[in-house]
MARVOMI-397848 format. One line per field, with one value per residue (C-alpha): x, z, y. Coordinates in steps of 0.05 Angstrom, whole numbers, plus 5000, padded with zeros to 4 digits. Example, Ala and Ser with C-alpha at 12.3 -4.5 7.8 and 13.67 -1.06 7.14 Angstrom:
BEGIN
x: 5246 5273
z: 5156 5143
y: 4910 4979
END
This chain:
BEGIN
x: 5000 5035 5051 5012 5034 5072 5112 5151 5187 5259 5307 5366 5419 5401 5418 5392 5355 5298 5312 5250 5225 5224 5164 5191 5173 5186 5190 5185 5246 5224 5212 5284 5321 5261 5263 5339 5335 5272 5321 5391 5410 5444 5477 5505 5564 5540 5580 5558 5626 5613 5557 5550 5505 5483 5436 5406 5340 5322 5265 5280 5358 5385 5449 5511 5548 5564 5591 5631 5625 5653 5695 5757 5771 5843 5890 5913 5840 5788 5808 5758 5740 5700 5695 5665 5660 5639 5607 5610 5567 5528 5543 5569 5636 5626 5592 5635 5693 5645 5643 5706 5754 5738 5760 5824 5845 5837 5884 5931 5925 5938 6015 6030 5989 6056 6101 6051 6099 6069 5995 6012 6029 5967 5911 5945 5952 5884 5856 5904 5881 5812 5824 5861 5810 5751 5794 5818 5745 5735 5788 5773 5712 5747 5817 5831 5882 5872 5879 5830 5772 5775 5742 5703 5627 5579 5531 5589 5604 5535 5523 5582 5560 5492 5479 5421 5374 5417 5435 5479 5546 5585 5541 5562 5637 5630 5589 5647 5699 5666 5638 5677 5686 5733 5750 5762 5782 5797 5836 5843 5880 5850 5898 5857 5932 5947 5913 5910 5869 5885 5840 5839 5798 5772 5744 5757 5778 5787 5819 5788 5832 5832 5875 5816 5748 5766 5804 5792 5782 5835 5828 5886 5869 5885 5869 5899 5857 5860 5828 5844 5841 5891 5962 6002 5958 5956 6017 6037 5991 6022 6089 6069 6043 6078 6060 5986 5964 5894 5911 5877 5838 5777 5815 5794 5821 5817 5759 5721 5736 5746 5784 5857 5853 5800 5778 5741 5736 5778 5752 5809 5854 5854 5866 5813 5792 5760 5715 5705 5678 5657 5646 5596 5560 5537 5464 5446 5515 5535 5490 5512 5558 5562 5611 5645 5648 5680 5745 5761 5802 5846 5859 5933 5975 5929 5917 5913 5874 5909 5891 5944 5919 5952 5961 5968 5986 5969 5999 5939 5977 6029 5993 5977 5895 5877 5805 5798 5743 5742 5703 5702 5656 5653 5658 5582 5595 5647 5609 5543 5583 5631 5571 5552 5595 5563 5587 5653 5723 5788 5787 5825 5780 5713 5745 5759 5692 5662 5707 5677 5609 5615 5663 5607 5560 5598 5636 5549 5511 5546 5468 5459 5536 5518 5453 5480 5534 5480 5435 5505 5519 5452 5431 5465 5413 5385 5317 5294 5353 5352 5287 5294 5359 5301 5248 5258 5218 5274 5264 5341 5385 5414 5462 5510 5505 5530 5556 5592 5631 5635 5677 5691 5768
z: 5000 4987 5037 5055 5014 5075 5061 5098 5080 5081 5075 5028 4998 4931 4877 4877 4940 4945 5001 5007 5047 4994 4994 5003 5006 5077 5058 5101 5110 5066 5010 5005 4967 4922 4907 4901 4852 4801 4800 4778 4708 4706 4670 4683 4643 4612 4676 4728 4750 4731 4742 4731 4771 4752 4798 4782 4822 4806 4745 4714 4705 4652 4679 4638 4666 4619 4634 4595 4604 4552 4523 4480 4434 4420 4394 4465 4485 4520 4555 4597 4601 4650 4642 4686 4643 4679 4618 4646 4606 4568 4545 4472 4488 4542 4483 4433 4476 4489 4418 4383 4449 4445 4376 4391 4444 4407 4350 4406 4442 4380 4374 4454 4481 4477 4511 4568 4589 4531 4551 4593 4532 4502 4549 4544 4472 4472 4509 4476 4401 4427 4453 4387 4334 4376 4369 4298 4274 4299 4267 4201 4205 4222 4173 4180 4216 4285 4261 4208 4253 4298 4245 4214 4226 4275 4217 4187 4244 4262 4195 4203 4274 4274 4212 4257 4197 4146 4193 4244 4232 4240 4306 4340 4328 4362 4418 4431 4435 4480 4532 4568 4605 4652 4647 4697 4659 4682 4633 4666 4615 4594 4649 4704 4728 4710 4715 4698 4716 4671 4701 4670 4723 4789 4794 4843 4830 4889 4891 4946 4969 5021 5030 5042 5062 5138 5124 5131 5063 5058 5009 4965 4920 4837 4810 4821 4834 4774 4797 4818 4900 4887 4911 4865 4811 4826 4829 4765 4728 4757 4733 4663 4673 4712 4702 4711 4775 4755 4722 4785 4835 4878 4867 4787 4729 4704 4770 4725 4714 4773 4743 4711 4658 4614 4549 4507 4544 4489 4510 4564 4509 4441 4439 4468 4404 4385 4449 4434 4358 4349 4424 4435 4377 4379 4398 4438 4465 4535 4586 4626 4572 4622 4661 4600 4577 4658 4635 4571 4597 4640 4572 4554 4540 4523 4548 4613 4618 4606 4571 4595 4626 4691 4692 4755 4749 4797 4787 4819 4835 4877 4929 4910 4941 4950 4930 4894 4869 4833 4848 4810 4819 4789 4833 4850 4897 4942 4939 4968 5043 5026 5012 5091 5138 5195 5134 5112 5120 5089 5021 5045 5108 5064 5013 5068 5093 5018 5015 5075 5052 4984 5010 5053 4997 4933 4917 4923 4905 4867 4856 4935 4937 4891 4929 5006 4970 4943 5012 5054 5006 5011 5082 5112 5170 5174 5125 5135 5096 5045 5023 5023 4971 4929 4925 4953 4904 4887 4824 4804 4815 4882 4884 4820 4765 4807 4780 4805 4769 4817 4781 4815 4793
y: 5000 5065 5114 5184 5236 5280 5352 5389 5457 5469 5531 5512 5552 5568 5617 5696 5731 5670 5625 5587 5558 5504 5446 5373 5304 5269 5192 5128 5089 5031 5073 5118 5055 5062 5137 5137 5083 5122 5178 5140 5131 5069 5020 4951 4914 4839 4809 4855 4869 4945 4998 5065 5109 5187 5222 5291 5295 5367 5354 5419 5407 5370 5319 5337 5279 5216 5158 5098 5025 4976 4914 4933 4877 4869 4812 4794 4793 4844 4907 4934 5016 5054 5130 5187 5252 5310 5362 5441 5497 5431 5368 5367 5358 5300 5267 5281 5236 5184 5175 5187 5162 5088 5078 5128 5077 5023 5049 5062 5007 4959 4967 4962 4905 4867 4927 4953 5007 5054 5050 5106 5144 5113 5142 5214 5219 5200 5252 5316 5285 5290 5354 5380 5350 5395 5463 5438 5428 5492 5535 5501 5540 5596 5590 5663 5704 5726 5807 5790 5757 5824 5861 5814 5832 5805 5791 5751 5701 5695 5670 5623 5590 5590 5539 5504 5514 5478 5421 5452 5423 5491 5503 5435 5439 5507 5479 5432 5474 5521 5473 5436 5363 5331 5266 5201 5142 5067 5008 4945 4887 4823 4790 4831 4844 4913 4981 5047 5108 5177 5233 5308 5358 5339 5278 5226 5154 5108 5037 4987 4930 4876 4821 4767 4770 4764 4838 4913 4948 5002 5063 5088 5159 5144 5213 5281 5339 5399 5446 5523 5507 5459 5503 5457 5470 5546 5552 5515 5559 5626 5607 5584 5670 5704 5777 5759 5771 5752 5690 5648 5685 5665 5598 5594 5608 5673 5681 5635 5559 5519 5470 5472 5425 5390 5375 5430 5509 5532 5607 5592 5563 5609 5686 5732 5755 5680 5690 5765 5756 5676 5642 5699 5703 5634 5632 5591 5579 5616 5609 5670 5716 5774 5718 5707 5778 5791 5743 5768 5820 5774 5733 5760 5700 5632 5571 5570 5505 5446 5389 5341 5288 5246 5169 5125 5051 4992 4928 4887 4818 4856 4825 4760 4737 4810 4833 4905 4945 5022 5064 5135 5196 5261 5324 5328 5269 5300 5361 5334 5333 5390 5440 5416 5450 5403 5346 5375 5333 5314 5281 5219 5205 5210 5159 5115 5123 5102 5047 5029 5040 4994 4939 4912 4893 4899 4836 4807 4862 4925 4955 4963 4982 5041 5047 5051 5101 5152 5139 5167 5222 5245 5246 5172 5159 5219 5207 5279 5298 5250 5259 5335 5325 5278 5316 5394 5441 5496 5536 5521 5458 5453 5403 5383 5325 5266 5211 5143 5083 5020 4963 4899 4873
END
């Protein structure tokens, strides 16, 4: 029988001078699992050692997370790769990796699978030719001199970008280069001895391992965090521009772009005058220019954003007996307890805490793994809390895309 329809109102931060109070829906305990579950995206691998999980409960907001699950068929047998992509300003350019980076990886994974020191190599030329074909696609619309696009007309480029009524090819190769994605990636070999994890933004990948099933589950951090309230990141950006005071402030490049590197936000790569004349003109395209319009000044010696990626490799029989999972989020996960100063602590003691979380169940059942992970992020015991994050009636999204990767090894 279902349960009375029972609301409650709830003051959350939001966006603009409205604070609410916002209308909720206060669930029963036996019904959360339930109403996590209606408001996932997921998707299983054919062996259920892998699942991807995206959760964006606000109905008005569309999720520009992706995620990657797949077999890589190669003469020394199947590869497996998982992928969180994390799309900023839209999606076009999360999906434009989903589809062109499998096949990229295979063509680079073809001449190494007997010399697995260059996959390394592999995964990072991978991501820069990605990276390259967007801003080369782009400029091909574009072939002319920098001097000569400042005084080109607006009627000119506007003609150029927004092709939407003959098809919309120019307009799509724009929308790729100026959006934006990060990238978590996972390769594990057809031996299920060796991996590797390349991330490019701020993503989190996380490797579980116990020695047997009598053990604890301990936590080890894969990925590297690229983004602007990183110090090491900071300050690698400050020296690549040293006379450029404004080059990171409010911890974001240019005051604008929280993270450092990525695939796509080539308004933070070309010369100002490409954002100025083209990015702008592109209709639809930026969803607030007048923050766009703010960085343009600061945009004196391009890029700033990287799109170099960083690789970590595991050998997994180091240890021989020991049981490992991955588990991989975008940034929307850690920030569902950092937006909570009552929730807010260290990076490495709320990894060990999800490792926690997931070990229990996943080597049985990776769905409630993914399940008991979303349930903690959102509220843990408290149900109050976890049904406001599910259902609170807010005019604008108030908590970001969130997505997770679990993959038994």
């Amino acid at each position: 029988m279902p349960s009375l329809q029972v609301f409650r109102r709830a003051h959350m931060q939001g966006y603009g001078s409205d604070r609410g109070p916002w209308r909720y829906r206060l669930f029963p305990e036996h019904e959360i699992r339930a109403q996590i579950l209606k408001r996932c995206t997921t998707n299983v691998s054919s062996d259920g050692g892998s699942l991807s999980a995206s959760l964006q409960p606000h109905v008005s907001s569309a999720n520009e997370d992706r995620s990657l699950i797949m077999d890589l068929s190669l003469p020394n047998g199947v590869w497996s790769l998982t992928c969180v992509l994390d799309g900023h300003g839209g999606h076009e350019t999360a999906d434009y990796l989903v589809a062109e980076l499998p096949s990229l990886l295979i063509a680079g994974l073809l001449p190494t699978v007997a010399n697995l020191e260059g996959v390394p190599d592999v995964l990072t030329r991978a991501i820069y030719d990605v990276d390259e074909a967007i801003k080369r696609d782009f400029l091909d619309i574009f072939p002319e001199e920098v001097n000569e696009i400042a005084t080109m007309s607006n009627v000119t480029v506007k003609a150029r970008v927004n092709d939407q009524s003959s098809g919309g090819l120019n307009y799509r190769k724009v929308l790729r280069c100026l959006r934006g994605t990060t990238i978590l990636l996972a390769l594990v070999d057809p031996t299920k001895k060796h991996l590797w994890v390349l991330n490019l933004g701020d993503g989190v990948a996380v490797l579980g391992s116990r020695q047997d099933a009598s053990s604890r589950w301990s936590a080890s951090i894969l990925s590297d965090n690229h983004n602007g309230n990183n110090p090491i990141e900071a300050d690698r950006i400050r020296q690549q521009h040293p006379d450029e005071p404004e080059c990171i402030f409010d911890d974001r490049v240019l005051g604008n772009l929280a993270v450092t590197r990525a695939v796509g936000d080539h308004a933070f790569k070309l010369p100002r005058v490409y954002t100025e004349k083209i990015f702008l003109n592109v209709n639809p395209g930026f969803r607030v220019p007048a923050a766009i319009e703010s960085f343009i000044p600061r945009n004196l010696s391009p890029p700033y954003v990287s799109n170099l990626a960083s690789v970590r490799y595991v050998n997994l029989h180091a240890q021989s007996g020991c049981d490992y999972f991955i588990l991989m989020c975008s940034d929307g996960l850690v920030d569902l307890y950092t937006d909570n100063p009552d929730r807010a602590e260290s990076l490495t003691s709320l990894v060990k805490k999800w490792v926690g979380i997931v070990g229990d169940v996943i080597i049985d059942d990776i769905q409630e793994a993914m399940l008991r992970l979303f349930r903690h992020a959102l509220g843990a015991e408290d149900i109050d809390s976890v049904s406001c994050m599910l259902t609170v009636e807010m005019p604008v999204a108030y908590m970001d895309d969130t997505t997770i990767i679990l993959q038994v090894l």
